[in-house]
C-alpha positions in Angstrom: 1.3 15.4 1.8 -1.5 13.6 3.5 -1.1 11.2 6.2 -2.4 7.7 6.2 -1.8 4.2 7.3 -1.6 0.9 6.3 -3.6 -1.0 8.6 -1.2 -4.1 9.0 0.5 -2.1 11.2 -1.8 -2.6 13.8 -3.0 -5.7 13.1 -2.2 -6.7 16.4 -5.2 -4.7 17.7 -7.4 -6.2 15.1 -9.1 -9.5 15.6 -12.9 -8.6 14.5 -14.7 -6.4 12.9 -16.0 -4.6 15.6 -12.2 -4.3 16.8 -11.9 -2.6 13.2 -14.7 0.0 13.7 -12.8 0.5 17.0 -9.4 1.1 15.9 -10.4 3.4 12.8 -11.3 5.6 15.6 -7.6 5.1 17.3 -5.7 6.1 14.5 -7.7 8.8 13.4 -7.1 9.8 16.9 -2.9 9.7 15.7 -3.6 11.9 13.4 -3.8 9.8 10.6 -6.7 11.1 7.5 -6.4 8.2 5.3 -6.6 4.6 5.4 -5.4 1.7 3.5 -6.8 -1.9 4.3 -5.5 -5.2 4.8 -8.8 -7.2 5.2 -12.6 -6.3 6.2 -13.0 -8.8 8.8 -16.1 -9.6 7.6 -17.7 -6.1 8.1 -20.8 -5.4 5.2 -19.2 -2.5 2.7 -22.2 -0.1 4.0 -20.9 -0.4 7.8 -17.3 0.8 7.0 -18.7 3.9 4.6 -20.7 4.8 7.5 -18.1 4.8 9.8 -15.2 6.2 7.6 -17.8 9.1 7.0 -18.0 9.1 11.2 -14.2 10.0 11.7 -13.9 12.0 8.3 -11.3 8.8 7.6 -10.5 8.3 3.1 -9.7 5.2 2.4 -6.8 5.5 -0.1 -6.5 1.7 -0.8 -6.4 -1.8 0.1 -4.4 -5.0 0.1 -6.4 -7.7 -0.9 -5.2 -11.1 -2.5 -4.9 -11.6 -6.5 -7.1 -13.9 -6.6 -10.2 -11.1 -6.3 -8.9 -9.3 -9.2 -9.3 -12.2 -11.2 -12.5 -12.4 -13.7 -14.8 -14.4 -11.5 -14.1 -11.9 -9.0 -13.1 -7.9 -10.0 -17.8 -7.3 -10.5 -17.6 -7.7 -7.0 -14.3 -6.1 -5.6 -14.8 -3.1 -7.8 -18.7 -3.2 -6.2 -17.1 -3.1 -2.4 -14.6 -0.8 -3.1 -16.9 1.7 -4.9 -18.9 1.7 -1.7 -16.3 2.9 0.6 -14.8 4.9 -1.5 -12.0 3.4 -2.4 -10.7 4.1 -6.2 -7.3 2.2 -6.0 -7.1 -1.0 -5.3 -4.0 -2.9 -4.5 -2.4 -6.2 -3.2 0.4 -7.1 -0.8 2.0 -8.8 -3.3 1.5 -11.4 -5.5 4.0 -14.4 -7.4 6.7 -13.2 -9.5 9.4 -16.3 -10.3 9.5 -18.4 -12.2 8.8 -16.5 -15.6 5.6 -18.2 -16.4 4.3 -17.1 -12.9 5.1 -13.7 -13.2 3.6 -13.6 -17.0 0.2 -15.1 -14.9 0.3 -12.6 -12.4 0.6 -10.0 -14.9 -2.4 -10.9 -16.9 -4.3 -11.0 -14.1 -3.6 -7.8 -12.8 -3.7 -6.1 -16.9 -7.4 -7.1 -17.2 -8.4 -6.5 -13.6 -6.5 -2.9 -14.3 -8.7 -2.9 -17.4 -11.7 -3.5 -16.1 -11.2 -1.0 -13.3 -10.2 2.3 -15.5 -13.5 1.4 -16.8 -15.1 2.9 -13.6 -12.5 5.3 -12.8 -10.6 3.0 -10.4 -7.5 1.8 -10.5 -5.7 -1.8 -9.4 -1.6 -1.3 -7.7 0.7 -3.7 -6.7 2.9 -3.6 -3.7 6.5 -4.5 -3.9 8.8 -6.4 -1.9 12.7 -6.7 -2.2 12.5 -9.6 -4.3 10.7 -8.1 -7.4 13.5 -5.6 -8.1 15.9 -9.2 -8.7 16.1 -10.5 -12.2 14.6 -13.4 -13.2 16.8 -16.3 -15.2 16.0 -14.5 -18.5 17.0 -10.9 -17.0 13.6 -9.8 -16.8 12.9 -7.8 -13.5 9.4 -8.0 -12.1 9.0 -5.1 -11.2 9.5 -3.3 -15.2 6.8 -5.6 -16.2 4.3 -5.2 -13.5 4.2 -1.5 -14.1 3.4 -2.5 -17.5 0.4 -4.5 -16.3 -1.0 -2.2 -13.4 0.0 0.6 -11.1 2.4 0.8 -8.2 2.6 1.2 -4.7 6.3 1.5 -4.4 7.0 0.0 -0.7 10.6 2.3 -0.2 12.0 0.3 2.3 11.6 -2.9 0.3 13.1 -1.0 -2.7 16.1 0.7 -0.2 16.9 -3.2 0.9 17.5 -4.1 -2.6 19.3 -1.4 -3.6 17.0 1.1 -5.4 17.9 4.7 -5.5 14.5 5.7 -4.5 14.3 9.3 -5.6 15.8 8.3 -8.7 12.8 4.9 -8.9 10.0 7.5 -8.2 10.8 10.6 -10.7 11.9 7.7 -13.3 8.6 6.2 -13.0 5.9 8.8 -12.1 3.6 7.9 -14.7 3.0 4.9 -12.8 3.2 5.0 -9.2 0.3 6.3 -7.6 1.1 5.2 -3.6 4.0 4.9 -1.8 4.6 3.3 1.7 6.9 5.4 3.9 9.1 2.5 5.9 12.1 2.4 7.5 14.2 -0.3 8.8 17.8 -1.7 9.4 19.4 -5.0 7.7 15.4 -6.0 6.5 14.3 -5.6 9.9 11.1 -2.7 9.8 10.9 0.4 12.2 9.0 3.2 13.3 10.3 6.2 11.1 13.7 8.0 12.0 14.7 4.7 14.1 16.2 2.9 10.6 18.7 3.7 8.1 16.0 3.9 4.9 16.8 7.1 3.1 13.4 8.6 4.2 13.9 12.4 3.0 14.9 11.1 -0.4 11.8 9.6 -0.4 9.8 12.7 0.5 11.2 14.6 -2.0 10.8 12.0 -4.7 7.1 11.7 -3.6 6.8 15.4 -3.7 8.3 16.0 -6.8 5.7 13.6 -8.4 2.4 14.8 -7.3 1.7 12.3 -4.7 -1.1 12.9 -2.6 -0.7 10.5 0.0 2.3 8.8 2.3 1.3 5.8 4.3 3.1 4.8 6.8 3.8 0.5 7.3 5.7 -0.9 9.7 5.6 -5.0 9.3 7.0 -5.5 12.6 5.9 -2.9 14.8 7.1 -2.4 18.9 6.2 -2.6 21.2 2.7 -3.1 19.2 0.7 -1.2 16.5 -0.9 1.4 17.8 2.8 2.6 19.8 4.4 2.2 17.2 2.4 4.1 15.0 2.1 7.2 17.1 6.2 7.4 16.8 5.9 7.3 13.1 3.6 10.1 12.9 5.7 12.4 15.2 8.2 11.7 12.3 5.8 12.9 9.8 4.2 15.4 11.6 7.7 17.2 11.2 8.7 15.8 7.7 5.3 15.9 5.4 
């Protein structure tokens, strides 16, 4: 499997866009050959291309909030992500309770997923513990937003609540098109091999499903990003 990054991770090193272009270069630098964003910072759609083409970087997605999928706004995030060559698009998360909400939310992402298979893209959603919990009525979130859009199946949110991940990712190939590869202890993320996440399961499941890409996130990374990062990728230098 490939190796990329969710750029949250090293947020901390990110104020500005030039701080972007700069840090592109850092991880690349890991080791890491894909990308997935968490913001522009304000950088024109041409000026990333340019320098994801620099570093030979992919950009294999993007968290963005819901409100750009909406109708007003999915012309122009399809436009953007076209230009850098980004043909999934995805969200950090978005509401799911009460049931009215996550009926919303799931609207939103349906046409927005609609609209993007249109121009061979695709939109994802990014889970959290809290989507695999069922609502008042029994419905989980998660069984209808798969119905609605892709996934990006965060495992250590999934591991915290329970999920059997192998089991999650063969059950649901159809649909999942990203993971994240996270660990963590009691809800608290780590750099890979430091938690208790059941990380090989994961592998295997991704494996066994096609997946092209495993990007690494760490929400709380130490002793910043960048560190971090470069013990994550010792793990998956020796895993992927």
């Amino acid at each position: 499997m490939k190796k990329a990054i969710q750029l949250y991770s090293v947020r901390d090193h990110i104020k500005t866009g030039d701080d972007m272009l700069r840090v592109l270069g850092e991880v690349k630098q890991l080791g890491f050959e894909g990308v997935e964003f968490a913001g522009y910072f304000d950088l024109p759609a041409e000026v990333l291309k340019a320098r994801l083409d620099e570093l030979g970087l992919k950009a294999v997605g993007t968290h963005i909030g819901l409100d750009n999928y909406l109708p007003a706004k999915i012309e122009q995030t399809i436009a953007f992500h076209k230009t850098i060559g980004c043909t999934d698009m995805g969200m950090g998360g978005a509401p799911t309770r009460p049931a009215i909400v996550l009926r919303k939310t799931c609207s939103i992402l349906k046409a927005a997923n609609a609209r993007a298979e249109k121009e061979g893209m695709r939109v994802y959603f990014h889970n959290h513990s809290g989507e695999f919990k069922p609502l008042r009525n029994k419905t989980v979130p998660m069984d209808l937003i798969m119905q609605a859009a892709y996934l990006e199946v965060d495992t250590y949110w999934s591991f915290h609540a329970g999920v059997d991940n192998y089991k999650y990712l063969t059950d649901n190939k159809d649909r999942i098109i990203h993971i994240h590869l996270k660990d963590g202890i009691g809800g608290k993320p780590k750099a890979l091999g430091e938690g208790e996440c059941d990380l090989q399961a994961v592998i295997k499941g991704a494996k066994a499903i096609g997946l092209e890409w495993a990007i690494l996130e760490n929400d709380d990374p130490v002793p910043n990003g960048l560190e971090d990062a470069a013990r994550s990728m010792e793990y998956m230098k020796k895993y992927l």
